[in-house]
C-alpha positions in Angstrom: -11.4 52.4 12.0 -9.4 54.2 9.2 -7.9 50.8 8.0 -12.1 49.2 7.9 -12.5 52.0 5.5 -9.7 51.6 3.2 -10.6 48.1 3.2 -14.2 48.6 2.3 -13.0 50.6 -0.3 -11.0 47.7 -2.0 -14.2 45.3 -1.8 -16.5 47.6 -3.7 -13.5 48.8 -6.2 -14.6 45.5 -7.6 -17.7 43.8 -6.3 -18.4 41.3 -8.6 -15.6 39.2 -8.1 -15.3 39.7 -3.8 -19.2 38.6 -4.1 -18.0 35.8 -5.9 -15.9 35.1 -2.7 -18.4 35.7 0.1 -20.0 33.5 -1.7 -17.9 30.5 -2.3 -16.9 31.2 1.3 -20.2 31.1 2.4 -20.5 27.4 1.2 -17.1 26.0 2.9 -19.2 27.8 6.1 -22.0 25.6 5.3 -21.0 22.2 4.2 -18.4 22.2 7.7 -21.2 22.9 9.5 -23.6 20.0 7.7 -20.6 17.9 8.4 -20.1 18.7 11.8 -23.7 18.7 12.6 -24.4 15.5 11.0 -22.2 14.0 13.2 -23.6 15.6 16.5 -26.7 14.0 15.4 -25.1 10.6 15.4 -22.8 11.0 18.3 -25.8 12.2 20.8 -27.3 8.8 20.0 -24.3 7.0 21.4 -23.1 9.4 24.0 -26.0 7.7 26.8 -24.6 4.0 25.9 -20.7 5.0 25.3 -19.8 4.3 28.8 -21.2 0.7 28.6 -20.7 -0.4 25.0 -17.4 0.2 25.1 -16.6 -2.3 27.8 -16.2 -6.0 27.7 -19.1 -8.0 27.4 -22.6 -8.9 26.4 -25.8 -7.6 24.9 -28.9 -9.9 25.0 -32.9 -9.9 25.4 -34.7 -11.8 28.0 -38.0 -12.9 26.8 -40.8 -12.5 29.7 -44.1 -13.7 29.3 -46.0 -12.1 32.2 -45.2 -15.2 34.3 -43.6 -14.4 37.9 -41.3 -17.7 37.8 -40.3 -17.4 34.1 -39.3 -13.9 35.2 -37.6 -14.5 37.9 -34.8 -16.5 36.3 -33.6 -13.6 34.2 -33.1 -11.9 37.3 -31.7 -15.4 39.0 -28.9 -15.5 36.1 -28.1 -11.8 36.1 -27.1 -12.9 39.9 -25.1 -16.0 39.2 -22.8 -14.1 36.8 -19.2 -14.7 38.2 -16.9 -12.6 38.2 -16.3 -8.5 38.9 -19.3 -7.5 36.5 -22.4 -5.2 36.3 -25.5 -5.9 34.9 -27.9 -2.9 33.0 -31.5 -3.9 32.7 -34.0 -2.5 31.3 -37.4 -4.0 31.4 -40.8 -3.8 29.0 -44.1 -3.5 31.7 -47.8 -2.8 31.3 -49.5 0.1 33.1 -53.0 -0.5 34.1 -56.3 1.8 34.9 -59.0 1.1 36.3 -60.5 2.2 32.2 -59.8 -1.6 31.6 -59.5 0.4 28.0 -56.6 2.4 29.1 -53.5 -0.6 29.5 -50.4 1.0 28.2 -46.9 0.3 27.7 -44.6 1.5 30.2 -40.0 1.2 29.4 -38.4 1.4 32.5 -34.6 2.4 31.7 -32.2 1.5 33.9 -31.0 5.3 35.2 -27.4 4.9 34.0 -28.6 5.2 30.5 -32.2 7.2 30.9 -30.6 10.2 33.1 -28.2 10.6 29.7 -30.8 10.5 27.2 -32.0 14.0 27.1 -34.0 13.5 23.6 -35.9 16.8 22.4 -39.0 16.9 23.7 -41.9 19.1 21.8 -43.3 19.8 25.1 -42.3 20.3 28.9 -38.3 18.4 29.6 -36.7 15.6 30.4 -38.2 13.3 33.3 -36.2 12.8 37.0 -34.4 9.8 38.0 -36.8 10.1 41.1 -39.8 10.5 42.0 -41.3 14.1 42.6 -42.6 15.6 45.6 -45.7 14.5 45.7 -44.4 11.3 45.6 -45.0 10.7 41.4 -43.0 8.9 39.0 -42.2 11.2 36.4 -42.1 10.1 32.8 -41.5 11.3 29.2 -44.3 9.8 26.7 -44.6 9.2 22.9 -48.5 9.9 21.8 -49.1 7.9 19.1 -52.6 7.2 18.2 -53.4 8.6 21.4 -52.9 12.0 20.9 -56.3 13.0 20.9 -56.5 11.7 24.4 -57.4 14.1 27.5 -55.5 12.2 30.2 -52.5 12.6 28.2 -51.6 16.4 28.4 -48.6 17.6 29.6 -48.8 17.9 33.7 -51.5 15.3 34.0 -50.7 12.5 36.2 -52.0 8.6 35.8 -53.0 6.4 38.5 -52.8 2.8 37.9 -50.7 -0.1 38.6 -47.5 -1.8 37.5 -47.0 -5.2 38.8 -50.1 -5.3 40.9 -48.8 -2.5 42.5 -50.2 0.9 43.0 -48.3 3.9 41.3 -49.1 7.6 39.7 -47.3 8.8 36.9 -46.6 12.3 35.9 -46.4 13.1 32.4 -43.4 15.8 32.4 -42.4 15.9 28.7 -44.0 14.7 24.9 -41.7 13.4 22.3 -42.5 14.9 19.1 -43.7 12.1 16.6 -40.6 12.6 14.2 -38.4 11.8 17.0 -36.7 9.0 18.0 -37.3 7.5 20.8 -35.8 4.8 23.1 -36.6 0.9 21.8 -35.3 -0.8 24.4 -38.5 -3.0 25.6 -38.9 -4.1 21.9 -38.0 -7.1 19.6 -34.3 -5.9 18.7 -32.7 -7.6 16.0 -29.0 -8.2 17.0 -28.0 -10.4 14.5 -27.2 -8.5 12.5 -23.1 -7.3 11.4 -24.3 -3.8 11.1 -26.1 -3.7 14.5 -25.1 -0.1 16.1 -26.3 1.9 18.7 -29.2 2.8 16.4 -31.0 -0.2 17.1 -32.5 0.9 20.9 -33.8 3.7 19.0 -36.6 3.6 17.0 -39.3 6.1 14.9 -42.2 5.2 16.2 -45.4 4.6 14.0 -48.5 7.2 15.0 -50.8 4.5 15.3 -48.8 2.6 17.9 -50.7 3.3 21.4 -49.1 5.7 23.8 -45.7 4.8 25.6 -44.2 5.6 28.9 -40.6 5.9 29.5 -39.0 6.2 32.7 -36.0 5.7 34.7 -36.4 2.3 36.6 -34.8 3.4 39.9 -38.1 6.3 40.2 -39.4 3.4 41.8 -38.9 -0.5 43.1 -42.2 -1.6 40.7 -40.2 -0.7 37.9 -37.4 -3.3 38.1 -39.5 -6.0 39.7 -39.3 -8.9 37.4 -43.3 -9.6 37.7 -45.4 -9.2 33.8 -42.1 -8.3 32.8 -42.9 -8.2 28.8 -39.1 -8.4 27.8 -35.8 -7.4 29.6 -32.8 -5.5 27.3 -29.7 -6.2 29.3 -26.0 -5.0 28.9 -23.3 -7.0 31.1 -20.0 -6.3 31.5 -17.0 -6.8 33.3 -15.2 -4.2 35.7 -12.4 -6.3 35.5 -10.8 -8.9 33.1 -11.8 -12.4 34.1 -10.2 -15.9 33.4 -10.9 -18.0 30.4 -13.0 -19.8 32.4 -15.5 -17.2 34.0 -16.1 -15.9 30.7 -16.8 -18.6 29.0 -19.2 -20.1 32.0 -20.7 -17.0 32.0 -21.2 -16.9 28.0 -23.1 -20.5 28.5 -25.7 -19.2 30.8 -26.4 -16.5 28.5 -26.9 -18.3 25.6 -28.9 -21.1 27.6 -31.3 -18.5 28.8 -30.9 -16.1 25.7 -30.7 -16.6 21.6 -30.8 -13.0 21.0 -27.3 -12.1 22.2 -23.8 -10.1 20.5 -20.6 -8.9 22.1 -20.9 -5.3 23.3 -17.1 -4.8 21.0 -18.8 -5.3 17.9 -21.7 -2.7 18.9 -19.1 -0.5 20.0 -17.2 -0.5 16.1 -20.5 -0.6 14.0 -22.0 2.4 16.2 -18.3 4.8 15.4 -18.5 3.4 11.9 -22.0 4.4 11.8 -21.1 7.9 13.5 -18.3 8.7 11.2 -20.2 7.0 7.9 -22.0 10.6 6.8 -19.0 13.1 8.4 -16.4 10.7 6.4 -18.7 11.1 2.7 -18.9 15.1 3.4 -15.1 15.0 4.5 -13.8 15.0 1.0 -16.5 17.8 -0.4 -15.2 19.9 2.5 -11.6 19.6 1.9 -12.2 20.4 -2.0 -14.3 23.3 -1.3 -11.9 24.6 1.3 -8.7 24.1 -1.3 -10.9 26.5 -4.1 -12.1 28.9 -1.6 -8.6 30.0 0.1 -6.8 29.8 -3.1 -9.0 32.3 -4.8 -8.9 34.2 -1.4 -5.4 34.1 -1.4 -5.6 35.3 -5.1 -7.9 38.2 -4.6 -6.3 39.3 -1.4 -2.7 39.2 -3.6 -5.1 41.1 -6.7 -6.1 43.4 -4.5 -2.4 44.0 -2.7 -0.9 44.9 -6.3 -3.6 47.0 -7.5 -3.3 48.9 -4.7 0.7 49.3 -4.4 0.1 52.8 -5.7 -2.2 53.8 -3.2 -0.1 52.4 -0.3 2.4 54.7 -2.2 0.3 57.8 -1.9 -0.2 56.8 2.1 3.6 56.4 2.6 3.8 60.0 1.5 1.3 61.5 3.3 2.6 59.8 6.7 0.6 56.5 6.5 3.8 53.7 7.8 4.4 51.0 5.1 3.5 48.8 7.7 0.2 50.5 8.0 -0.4 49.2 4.3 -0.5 45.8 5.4 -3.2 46.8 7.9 -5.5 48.0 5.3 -5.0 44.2 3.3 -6.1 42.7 6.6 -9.4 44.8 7.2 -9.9 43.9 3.4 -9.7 40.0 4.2 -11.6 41.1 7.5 -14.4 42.0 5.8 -14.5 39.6 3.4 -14.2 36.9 5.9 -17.2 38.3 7.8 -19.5 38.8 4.9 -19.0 35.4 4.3 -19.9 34.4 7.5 -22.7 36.3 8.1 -24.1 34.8 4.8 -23.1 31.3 5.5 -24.2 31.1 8.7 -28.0 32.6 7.6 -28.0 29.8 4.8 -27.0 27.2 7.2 -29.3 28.7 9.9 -32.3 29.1 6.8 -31.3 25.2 6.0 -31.3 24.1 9.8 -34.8 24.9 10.4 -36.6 23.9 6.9 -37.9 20.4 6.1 -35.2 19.2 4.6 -32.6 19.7 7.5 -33.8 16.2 9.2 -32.7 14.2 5.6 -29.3 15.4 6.7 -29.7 14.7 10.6 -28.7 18.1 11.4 -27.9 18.3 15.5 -26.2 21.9 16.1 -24.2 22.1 19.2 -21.1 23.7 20.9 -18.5 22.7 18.1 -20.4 23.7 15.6 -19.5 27.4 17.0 -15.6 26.4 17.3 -15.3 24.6 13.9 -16.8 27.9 11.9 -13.8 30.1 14.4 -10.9 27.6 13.6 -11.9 27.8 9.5 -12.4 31.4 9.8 -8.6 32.3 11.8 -6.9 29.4 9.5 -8.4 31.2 6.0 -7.2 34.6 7.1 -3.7 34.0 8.7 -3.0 32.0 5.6 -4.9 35.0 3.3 -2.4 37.3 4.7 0.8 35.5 3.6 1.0 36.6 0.2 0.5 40.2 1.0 2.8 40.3 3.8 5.3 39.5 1.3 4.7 41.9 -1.3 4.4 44.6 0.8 7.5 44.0 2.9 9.8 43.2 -0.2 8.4 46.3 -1.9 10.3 49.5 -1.4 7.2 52.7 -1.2 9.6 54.8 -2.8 9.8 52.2 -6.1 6.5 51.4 -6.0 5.7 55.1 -6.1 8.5 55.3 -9.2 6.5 52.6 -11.2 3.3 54.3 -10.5 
């Protein structure tokens, strides 16, 4: 505790310039932090399609027009694929009331994908993969235009049908309208060289009608390829197939599909797209970092001189030389923590104002370990210069030149 106040004492000796330092620590605190957090923002994105899009294969859209034949053959040439492959559907359906008013959109997601999406929710959580108790499918719904709606609060549950079959639907969670939220029973551009992962979400407009989303194995209706509106599909292989297979099965795609892209090239321009605002921060960080521990490094040496004759003074009055070095840590100590204490309110002050979603600030885990690993790595290296003067410095000659 001795060493804390000796320290303390060499941060208010001048406070002016260790402000100065908090300060310009504070910032390296903040921008690693933006960076980091920009890129949780991006990465949770991907994280629910990683497993798929980085496999071999296909993306493409199957067009249905409410027609049960038409229909069916998306589902016939999901079948006749050859080869060691899985197919991930996801389909666009209509829920229907008896309020002949009330026909809403319902996106089944096939579970693989929906039980990793986990998007904030302003109200109640993320919907099952199955159906409740009571024997309800659970969803997640976006308000839109309907948010004035009584049938639509949080706990309510709709009876209706989907595919001329009967089903009730609990609404478990509401997506807040600044969210994102899943696109993939929409008209998806895909060709397009910069197509990433961001295209199966979307923002939706407040005066679109309210959407359902749920996860298409809560129930057989939902996968049922009857009034299917339109079917997002990933296919890939488990296994490497022969020239052949992949080119047979490449012809029935494109015979059935014109919207269609290799899973490869979502895979690069959804990493490119993860690492395009952590790679422009990057160089800010590095610079920032360089200024910051080389006027810490300065001070911390400043501070060690100016103070030789006091280390001196506690030689002779029984204080070990190596005791000195000891009091040049707690001074880094508590610079380190003033300037995380104010980095991490400014960041925390930032994270919840309006401005935060600009910068698609997603705080998470690293975020924690990233502001530890800056922190040890500025004062390990901080304490270089000091070790040195203090061990190559006699107390007896320092007490001479004093």
């Amino acid at each position: 505790m001795k060493y804390l106040k000796y320290g303390f004492y060499s941060v208010v000796k001048k406070p002016l310039f260790n402000v100065l330092i908090i300060l310009e620590l504070a910032a390296i605190l903040v921008v690693g932090n933006m960076a980091i957090a920009a890129y949780n923002s991006r990465s949770a994105y991907y994280e629910p399609y990683r497993d798929i899009i980085s496999q071999d294969g296909f993306f493409f859209i199957g067009k249905g027009i409410g027609n049960y034949d038409k229909d069916l053959t998306i589902k016939n040439m999901c079948d006749s694929f050859e080869g060691d492959v899985t197919v991930v559907n996801n389909y666009g359906l209509q829920l229907i009331t008896n309020d002949v008013w009330f026909t809403r959109n319902v996106v089944s997601i096939d579970n693989s994908i929906f039980s990793k999406l986990k998007l904030p929710v302003a109200e109640g959580k993320w919907a099952s993969s199955e159906k409740n108790e009571n024997g309800e499918i659970e969803a997640v719904i976006f308000k839109g235009s309907d948010k004035d709606d009584e049938r639509l609060r949080l706990g309510n549950v709709i009876e209706g049908k989907i595919n001329d079959k009967l089903c009730k639907i609990k609404i478990v969670g509401i997506i807040a309208e600044e969210q994102y939220i899943p696109s993939l029973a929409t008209n998806i551009q895909i060709n397009n060289s910069k197509s990433n992962v961001m295209n199966f979400y979307d923002v939706p407009l407040t005066s679109n009608a309210c959407t359902f989303f749920v996860s298409a194995s809560a129930d057989e209706t939902l996968s049922d390829p009857h009034f299917i509106a339109q079917t997002v599909s990933f296919m890939y292989y488990n296994a490497s197939p022969s020239d052949e297979i992949r080119q047979r099965n490449k012809e029935k795609l494109m015979a059935n599909s014109k919207n269609l892209a290799l899973l490869s090239e979502y895979n690069k321009n959804s990493l490119d797209y993860i690492n395009e605002q952590y790679i422009k921060l990057l160089p800010i960080l590095i610079c920032v970092f360089v200024i910051v521990l080389a006027e810490l490094i300065c001070s911390v040496a400043m501070n060690t001189r100016s103070q030789m004759r006091n280390y001196g003074i506690y030689f002779l009055c029984g204080c070990r030389w190596k005791d000195c070095l000891k009091i040049s840590l707690s001074y880094s100590l508590i610079i380190l923590i003033g300037g995380c204490i104010v980095g991490t309110t400014a960041f925390l002050v930032f994270q919840n104002s309006d401005y935060a979603a600009m910068f698609e600030q997603n705080l998470a885990v690293n975020n924690i370990y990233i502001t530890l690993i800056i922190t040890a790595f500025i004062l390990i290296l901080s304490l270089v210069i000091p070790f040195i003067q203090i061990y190559k410095t006699s107390p007896v000659e320092t007490i001479k030149e004093n």
